[in-house]
NUTORFI-731135 format. One line per 2 residues: number of its first residue (from 1); for each residue z, x, y of C-alpha. Coordinates in steps of 0.2 Angstrom, whole numbers, plus 5000, padded with zeros to 4 digits. Example, Ala and Ser with C-alpha at 12.3 -4.5 7.8 and 13.67 -1.06 7.14 Angstrom:
1) 5039,5062,4978  5036,5068,4995
REM end
This chain:
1) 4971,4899,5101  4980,4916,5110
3) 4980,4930,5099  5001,4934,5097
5) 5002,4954,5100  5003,4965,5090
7) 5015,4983,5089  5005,4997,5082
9) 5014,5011,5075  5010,5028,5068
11) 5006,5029,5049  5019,5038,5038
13) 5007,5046,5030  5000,5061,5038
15) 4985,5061,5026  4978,5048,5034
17) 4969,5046,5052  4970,5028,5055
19) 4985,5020,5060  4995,5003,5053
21) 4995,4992,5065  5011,4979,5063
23) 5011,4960,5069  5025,4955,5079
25) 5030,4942,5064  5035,4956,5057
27) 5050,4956,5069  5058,4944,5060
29) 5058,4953,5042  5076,4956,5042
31) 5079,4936,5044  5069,4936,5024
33) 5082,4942,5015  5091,4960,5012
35) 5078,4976,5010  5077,4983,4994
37) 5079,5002,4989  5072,5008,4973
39) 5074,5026,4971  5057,5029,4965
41) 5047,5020,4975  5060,5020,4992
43) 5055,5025,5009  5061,5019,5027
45) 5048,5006,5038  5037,5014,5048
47) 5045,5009,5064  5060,5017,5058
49) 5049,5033,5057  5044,5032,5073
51) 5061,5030,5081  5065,5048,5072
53) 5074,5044,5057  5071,5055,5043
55) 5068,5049,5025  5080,5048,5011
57) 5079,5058,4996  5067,5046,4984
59) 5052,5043,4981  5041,5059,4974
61) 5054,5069,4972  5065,5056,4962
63) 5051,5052,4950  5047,5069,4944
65) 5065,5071,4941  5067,5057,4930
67) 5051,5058,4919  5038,5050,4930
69) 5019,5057,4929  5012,5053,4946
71) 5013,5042,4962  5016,5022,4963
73) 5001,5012,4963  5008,5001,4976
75) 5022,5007,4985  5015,5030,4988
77) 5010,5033,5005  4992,5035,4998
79) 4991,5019,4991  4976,5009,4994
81) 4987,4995,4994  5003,4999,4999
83) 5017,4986,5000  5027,4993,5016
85) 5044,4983,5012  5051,4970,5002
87) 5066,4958,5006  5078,4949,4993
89) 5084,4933,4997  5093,4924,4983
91) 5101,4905,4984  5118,4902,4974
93) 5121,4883,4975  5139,4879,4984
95) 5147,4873,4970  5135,4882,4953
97) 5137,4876,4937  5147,4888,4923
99) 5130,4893,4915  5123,4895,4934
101) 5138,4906,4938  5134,4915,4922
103) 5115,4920,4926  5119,4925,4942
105) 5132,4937,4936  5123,4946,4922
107) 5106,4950,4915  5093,4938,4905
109) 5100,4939,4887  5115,4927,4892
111) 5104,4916,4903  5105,4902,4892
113) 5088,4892,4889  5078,4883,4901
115) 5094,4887,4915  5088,4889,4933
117) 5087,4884,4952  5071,4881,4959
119) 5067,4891,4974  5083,4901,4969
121) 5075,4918,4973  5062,4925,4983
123) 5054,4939,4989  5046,4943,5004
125) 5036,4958,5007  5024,4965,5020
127) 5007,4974,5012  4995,4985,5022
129) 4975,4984,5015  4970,4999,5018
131) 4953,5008,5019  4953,5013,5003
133) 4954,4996,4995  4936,4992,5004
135) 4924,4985,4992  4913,4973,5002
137) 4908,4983,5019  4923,4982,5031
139) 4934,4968,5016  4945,4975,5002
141) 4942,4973,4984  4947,4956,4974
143) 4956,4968,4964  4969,4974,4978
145) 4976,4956,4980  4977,4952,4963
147) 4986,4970,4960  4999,4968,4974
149) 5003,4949,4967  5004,4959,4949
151) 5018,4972,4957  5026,4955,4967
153) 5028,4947,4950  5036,4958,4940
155) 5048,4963,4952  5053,4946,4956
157) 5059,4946,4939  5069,4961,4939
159) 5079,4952,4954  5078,4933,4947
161) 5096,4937,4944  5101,4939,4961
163) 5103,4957,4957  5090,4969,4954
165) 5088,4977,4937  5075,4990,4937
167) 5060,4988,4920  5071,4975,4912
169) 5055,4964,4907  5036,4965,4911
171) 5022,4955,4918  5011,4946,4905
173) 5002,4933,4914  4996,4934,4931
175) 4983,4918,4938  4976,4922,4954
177) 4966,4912,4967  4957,4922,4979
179) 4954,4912,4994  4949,4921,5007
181) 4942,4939,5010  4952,4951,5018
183) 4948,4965,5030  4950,4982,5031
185) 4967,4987,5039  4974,4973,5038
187) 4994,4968,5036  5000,4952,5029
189) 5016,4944,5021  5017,4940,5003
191) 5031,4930,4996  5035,4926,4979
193) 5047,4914,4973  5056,4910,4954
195) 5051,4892,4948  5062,4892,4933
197) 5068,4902,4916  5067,4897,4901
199) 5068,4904,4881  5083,4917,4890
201) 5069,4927,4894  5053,4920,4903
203) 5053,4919,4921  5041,4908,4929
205) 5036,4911,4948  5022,4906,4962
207) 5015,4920,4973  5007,4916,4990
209) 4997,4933,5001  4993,4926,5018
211) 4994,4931,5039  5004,4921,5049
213) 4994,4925,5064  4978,4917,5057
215) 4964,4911,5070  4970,4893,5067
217) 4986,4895,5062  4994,4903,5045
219) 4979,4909,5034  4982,4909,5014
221) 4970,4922,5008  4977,4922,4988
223) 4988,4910,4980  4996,4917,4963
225) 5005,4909,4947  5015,4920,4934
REM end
């Protein structure tokens, strides 16, 4: 099977002497869903970099202005495993029941119990494995995919609403199969999509880490419940 190219971009961060090396799929990102911006964590694509744009006023600076002790885990320039973007898509049935019109509208306490839409929201994000996640020689710790589904998780719940409100719950369960090793460098896609709600305030969802671009077609290297 061809090999699809591949765009190789500078990295943002100047720390660093390698370079990230984005797959064409990720061409189609803004076809996922609209990007997200959160302040603390916010930063441009590095495509956008390299076409000169300069970066808002976020990330570092906003978090030790507002009471945060150091970097993200997976969203800093530095971060072993850093999750590049992610993209919101939410699904509002054409014609949605009063108490689906209701949860879409407003946060979890008036999601009444066991309300939802399967497949109603996902996210979509694109992660880059860097050297500093190697464990194995040349392959990244278990540990790094099981921390980018942890970060995928929770923050499909803060946007199981449609709209994204920031810390409004917390991961508690997170069951991860790892399914196949991943190398150093390497960029995939993860998605993450809500299953169902219940008790007003659990939020059920399935994970998937994976390239697109496999050798024989779309490799799954960690599939995640949560």
């Amino acid at each position: 099977m061809t090999k699809k190219p591949r765009l190789e971009v500078e990295e943002v961060d100047q720390e660093s002497s390698s370079k990230i090396v984005i797959p064409s799929w990720c061409q189609l990102r803004s076809t996922w869903g609209e990007k997200m911006h959160v302040p603390e964590w916010d930063d441009f694509f590095p495509d956008d970099t390299a076409n000169g744009e300069e970066e808002p006023y976020c990330g570092e600076e906003f978090r030790k202005a507002n009471g945060w002790k150091g970097t993200d885990l997976i969203h800093h320039k530095s971060s072993a495993i850093r999750v590049l973007e992610y993209r919101l898509h939410h699904h509002i049935p054409p014609t949605p029941t009063e108490t689906e019109t209701e949860m879409n509208d407003t946060n979890l306490d008036s999601v009444p119990n066991q309300i939802y839409t399967v497949g109603s929201t996902t996210l979509t994000g694109i992660v880059h494995f860097t050297k500093n996640a190697e464990s194995h020689k040349n392959h990244c710790h278990g540990g790094s995919m099981t921390s980018v589904f942890d970060d995928i998780i929770g923050w499909t719940g803060f946007c199981c609403t449609g709209k994204i409100i920031e810390w409004s719950g917390f991961t508690v369960q997170v069951n991860t199969k790892l399914k196949y090793p991943i190398k150093v460098d390497s960029v995939l896609k993860i998605t993450c999509t809500v299953t169902r709600i219940e008790k007003n305030r659990k939020v059920f969802m399935t994970a998937k880490l994976f390239d697109p671009d496999g050798d024989e077609g779309e490799r799954i290297h960690g599939e995640c419940e949560g």
